[in-house]
PDB file as gemmi writes it, atoms N, CA and C in Angstrom:
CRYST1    1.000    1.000    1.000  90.00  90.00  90.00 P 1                      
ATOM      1  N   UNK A   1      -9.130  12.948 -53.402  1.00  0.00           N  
ATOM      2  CA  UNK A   1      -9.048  14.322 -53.877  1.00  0.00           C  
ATOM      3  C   UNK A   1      -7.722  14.553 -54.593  1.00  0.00           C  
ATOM      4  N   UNK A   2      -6.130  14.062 -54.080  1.00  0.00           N  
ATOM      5  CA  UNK A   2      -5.369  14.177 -54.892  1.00  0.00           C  
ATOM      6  C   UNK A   2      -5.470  13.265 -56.200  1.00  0.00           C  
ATOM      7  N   UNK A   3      -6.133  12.100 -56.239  1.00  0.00           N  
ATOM      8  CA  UNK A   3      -6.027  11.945 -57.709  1.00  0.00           C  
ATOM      9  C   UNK A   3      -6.558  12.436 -58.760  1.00  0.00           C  
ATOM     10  N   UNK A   4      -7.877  13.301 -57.985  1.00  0.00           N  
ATOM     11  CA  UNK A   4      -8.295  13.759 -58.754  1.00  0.00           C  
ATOM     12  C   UNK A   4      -7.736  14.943 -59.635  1.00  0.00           C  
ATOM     13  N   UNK A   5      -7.620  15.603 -58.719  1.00  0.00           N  
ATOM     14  CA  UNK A   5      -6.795  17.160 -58.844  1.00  0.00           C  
ATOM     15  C   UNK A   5      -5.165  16.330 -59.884  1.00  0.00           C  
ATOM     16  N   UNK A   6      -4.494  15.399 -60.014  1.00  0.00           N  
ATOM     17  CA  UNK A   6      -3.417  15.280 -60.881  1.00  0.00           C  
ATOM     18  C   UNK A   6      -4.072  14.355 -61.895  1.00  0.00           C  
ATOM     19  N   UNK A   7      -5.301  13.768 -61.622  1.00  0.00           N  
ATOM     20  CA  UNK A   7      -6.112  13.644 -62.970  1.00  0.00           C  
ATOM     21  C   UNK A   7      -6.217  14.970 -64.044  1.00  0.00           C  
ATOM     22  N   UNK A   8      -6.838  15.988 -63.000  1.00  0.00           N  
ATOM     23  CA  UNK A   8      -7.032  16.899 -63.794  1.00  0.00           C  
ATOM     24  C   UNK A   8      -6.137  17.879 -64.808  1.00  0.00           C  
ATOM     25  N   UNK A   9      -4.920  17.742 -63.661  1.00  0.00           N  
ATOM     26  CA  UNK A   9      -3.466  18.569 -64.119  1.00  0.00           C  
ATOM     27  C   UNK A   9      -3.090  17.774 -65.453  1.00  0.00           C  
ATOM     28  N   UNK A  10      -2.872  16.680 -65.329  1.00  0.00           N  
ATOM     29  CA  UNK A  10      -3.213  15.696 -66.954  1.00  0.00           C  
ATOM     30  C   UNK A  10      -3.462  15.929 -67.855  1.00  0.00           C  
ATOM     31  N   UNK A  11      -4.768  16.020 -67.548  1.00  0.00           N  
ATOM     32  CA  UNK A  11      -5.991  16.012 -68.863  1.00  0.00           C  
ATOM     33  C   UNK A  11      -5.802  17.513 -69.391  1.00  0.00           C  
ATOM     34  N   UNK A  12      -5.342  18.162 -68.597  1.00  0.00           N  
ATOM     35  CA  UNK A  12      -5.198  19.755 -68.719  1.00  0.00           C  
ATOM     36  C   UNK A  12      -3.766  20.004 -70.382  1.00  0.00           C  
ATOM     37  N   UNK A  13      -2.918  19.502 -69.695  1.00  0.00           N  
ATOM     38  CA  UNK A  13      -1.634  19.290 -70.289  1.00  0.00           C  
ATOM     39  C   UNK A  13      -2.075  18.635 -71.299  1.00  0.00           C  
ATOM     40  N   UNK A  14      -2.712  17.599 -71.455  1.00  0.00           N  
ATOM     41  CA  UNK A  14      -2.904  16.845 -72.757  1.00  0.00           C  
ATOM     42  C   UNK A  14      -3.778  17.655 -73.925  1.00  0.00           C  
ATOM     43  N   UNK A  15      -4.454  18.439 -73.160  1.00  0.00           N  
ATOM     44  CA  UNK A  15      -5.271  19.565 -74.069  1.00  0.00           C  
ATOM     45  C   UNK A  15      -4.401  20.630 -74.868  1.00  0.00           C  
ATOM     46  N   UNK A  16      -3.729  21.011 -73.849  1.00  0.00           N  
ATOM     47  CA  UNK A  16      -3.089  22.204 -74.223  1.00  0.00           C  
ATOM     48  C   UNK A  16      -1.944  21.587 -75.271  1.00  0.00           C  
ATOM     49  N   UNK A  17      -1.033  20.468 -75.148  1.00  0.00           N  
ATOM     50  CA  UNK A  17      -0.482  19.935 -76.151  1.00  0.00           C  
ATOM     51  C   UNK A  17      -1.598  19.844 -77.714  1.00  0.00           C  
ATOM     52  N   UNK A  18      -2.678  19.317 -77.791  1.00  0.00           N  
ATOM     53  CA  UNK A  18      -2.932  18.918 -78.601  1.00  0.00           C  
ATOM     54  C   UNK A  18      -3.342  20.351 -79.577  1.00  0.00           C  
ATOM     55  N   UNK A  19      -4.230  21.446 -78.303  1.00  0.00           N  
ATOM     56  CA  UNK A  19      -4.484  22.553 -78.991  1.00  0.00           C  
ATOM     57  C   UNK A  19      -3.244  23.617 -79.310  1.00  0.00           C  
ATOM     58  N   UNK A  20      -1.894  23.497 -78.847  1.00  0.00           N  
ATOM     59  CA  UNK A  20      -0.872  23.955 -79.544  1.00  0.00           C  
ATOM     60  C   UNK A  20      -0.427  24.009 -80.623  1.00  0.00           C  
ATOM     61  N   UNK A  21      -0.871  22.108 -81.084  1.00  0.00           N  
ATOM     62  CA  UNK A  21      -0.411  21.784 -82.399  1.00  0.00           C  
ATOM     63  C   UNK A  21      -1.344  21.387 -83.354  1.00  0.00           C  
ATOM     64  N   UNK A  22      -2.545  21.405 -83.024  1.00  0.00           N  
ATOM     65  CA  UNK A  22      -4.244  21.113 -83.720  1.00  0.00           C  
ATOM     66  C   UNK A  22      -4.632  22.455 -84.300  1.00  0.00           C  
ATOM     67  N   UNK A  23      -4.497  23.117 -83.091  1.00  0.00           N  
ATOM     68  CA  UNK A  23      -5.005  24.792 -83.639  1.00  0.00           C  
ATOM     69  C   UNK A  23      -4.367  25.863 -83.126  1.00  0.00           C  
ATOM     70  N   UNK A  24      -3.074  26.480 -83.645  1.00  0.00           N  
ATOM     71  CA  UNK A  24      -2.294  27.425 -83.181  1.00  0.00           C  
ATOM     72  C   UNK A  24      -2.856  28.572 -83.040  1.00  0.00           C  
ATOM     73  N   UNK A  25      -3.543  29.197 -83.387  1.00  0.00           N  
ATOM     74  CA  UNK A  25      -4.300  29.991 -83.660  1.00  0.00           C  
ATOM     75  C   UNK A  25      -5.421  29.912 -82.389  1.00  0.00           C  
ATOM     76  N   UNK A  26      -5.409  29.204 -81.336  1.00  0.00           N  
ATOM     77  CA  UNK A  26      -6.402  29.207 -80.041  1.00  0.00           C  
ATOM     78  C   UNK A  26      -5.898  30.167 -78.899  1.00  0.00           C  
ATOM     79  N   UNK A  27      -4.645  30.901 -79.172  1.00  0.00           N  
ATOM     80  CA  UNK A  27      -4.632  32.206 -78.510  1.00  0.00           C  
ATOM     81  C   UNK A  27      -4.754  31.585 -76.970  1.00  0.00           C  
ATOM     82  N   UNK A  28      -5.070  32.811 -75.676  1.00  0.00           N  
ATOM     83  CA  UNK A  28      -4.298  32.514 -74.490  1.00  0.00           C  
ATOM     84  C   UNK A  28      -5.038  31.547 -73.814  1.00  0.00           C  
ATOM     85  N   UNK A  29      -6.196  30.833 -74.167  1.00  0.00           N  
ATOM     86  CA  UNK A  29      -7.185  30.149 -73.494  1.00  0.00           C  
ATOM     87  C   UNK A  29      -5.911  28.745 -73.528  1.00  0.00           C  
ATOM     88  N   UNK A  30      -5.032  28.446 -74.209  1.00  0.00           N  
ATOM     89  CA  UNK A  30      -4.127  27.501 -74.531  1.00  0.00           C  
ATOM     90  C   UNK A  30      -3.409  27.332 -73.328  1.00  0.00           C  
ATOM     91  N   UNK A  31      -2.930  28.514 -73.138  1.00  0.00           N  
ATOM     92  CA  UNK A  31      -1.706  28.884 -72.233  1.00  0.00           C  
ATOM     93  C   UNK A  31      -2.352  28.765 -70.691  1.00  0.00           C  
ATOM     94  N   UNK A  32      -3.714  29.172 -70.696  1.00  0.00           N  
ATOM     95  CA  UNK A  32      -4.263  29.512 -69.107  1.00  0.00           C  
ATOM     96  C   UNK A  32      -4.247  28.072 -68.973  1.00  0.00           C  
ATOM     97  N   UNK A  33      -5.172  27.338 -69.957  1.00  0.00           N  
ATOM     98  CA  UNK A  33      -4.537  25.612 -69.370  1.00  0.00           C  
ATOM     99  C   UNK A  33      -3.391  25.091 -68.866  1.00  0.00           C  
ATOM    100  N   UNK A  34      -2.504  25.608 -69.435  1.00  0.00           N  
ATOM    101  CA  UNK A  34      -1.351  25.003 -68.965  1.00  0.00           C  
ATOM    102  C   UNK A  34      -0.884  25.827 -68.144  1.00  0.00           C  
ATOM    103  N   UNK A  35      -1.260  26.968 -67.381  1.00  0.00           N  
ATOM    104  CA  UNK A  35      -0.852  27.572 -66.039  1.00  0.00           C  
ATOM    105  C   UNK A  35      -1.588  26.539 -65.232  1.00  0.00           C  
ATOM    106  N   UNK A  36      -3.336  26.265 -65.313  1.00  0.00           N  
ATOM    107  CA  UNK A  36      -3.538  26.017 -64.372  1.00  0.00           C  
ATOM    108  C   UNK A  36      -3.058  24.287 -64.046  1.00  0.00           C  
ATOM    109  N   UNK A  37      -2.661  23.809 -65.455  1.00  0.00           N  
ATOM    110  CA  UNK A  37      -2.184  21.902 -65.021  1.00  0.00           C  
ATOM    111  C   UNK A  37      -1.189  21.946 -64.001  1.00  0.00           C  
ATOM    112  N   UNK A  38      -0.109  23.386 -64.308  1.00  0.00           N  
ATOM    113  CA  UNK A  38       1.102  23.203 -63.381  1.00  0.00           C  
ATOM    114  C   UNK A  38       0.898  23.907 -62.159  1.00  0.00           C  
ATOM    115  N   UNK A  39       0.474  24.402 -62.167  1.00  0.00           N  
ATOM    116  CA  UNK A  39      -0.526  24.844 -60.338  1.00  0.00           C  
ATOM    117  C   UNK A  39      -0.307  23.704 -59.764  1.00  0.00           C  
ATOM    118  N   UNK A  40      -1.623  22.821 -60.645  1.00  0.00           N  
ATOM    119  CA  UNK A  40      -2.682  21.795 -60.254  1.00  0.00           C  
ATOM    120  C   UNK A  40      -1.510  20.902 -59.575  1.00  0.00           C  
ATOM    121  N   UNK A  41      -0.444  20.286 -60.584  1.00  0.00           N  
ATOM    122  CA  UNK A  41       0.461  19.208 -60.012  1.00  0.00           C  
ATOM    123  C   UNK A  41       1.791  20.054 -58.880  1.00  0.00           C  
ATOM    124  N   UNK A  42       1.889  21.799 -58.862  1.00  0.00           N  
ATOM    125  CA  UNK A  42       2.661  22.025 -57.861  1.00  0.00           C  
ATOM    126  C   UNK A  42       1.542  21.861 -57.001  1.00  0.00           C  
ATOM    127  N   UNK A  43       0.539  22.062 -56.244  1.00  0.00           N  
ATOM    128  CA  UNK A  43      -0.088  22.048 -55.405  1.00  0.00           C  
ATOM    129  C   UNK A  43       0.249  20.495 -54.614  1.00  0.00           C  
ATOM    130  N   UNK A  44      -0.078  19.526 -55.939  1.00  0.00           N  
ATOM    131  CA  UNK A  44       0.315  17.806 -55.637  1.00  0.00           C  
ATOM    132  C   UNK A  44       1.927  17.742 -54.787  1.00  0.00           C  
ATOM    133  N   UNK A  45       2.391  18.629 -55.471  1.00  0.00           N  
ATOM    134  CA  UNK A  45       3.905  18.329 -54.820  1.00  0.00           C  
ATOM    135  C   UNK A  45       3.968  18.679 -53.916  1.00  0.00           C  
ATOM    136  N   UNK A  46       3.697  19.687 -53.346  1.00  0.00           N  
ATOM    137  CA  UNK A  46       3.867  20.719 -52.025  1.00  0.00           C  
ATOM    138  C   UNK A  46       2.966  19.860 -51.216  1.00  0.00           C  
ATOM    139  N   UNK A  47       1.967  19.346 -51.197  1.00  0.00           N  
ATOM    140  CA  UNK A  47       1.013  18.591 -49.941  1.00  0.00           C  
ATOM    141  C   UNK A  47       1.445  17.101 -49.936  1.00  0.00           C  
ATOM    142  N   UNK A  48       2.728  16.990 -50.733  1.00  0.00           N  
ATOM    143  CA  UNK A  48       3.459  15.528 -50.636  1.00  0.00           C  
ATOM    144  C   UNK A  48       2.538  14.592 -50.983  1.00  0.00           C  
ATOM    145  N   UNK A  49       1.428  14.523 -51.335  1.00  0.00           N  
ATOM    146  CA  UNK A  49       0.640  13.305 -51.723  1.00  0.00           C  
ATOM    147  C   UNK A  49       0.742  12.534 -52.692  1.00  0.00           C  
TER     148      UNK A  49                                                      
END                                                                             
């Protein structure tokens, strides 16, 4: 389950990079990704796994 969940925080971040600079113009759906990648990997940190 944690790899999954910092799989996901990943893939999250890698999106939101690409749609920052692919399509600026993608407004807050950009940004909610990248709230939820860094959740995703504080959650990883805090349960020490």
């Amino acid at each position: 389950m944690g790899n999954l969940l910092y799989l996901i925080a990943v893939v999250l971040i890698i999106i939101w990079i690409l749609g920052a600079f692919v399509s600026p113009f993608g407004g807050g759906l950009i940004h909610i990704l990248l709230v939820i990648a860094i959740i995703a990997i504080l959650l990883r940190v805090i349960r020490g796994a």
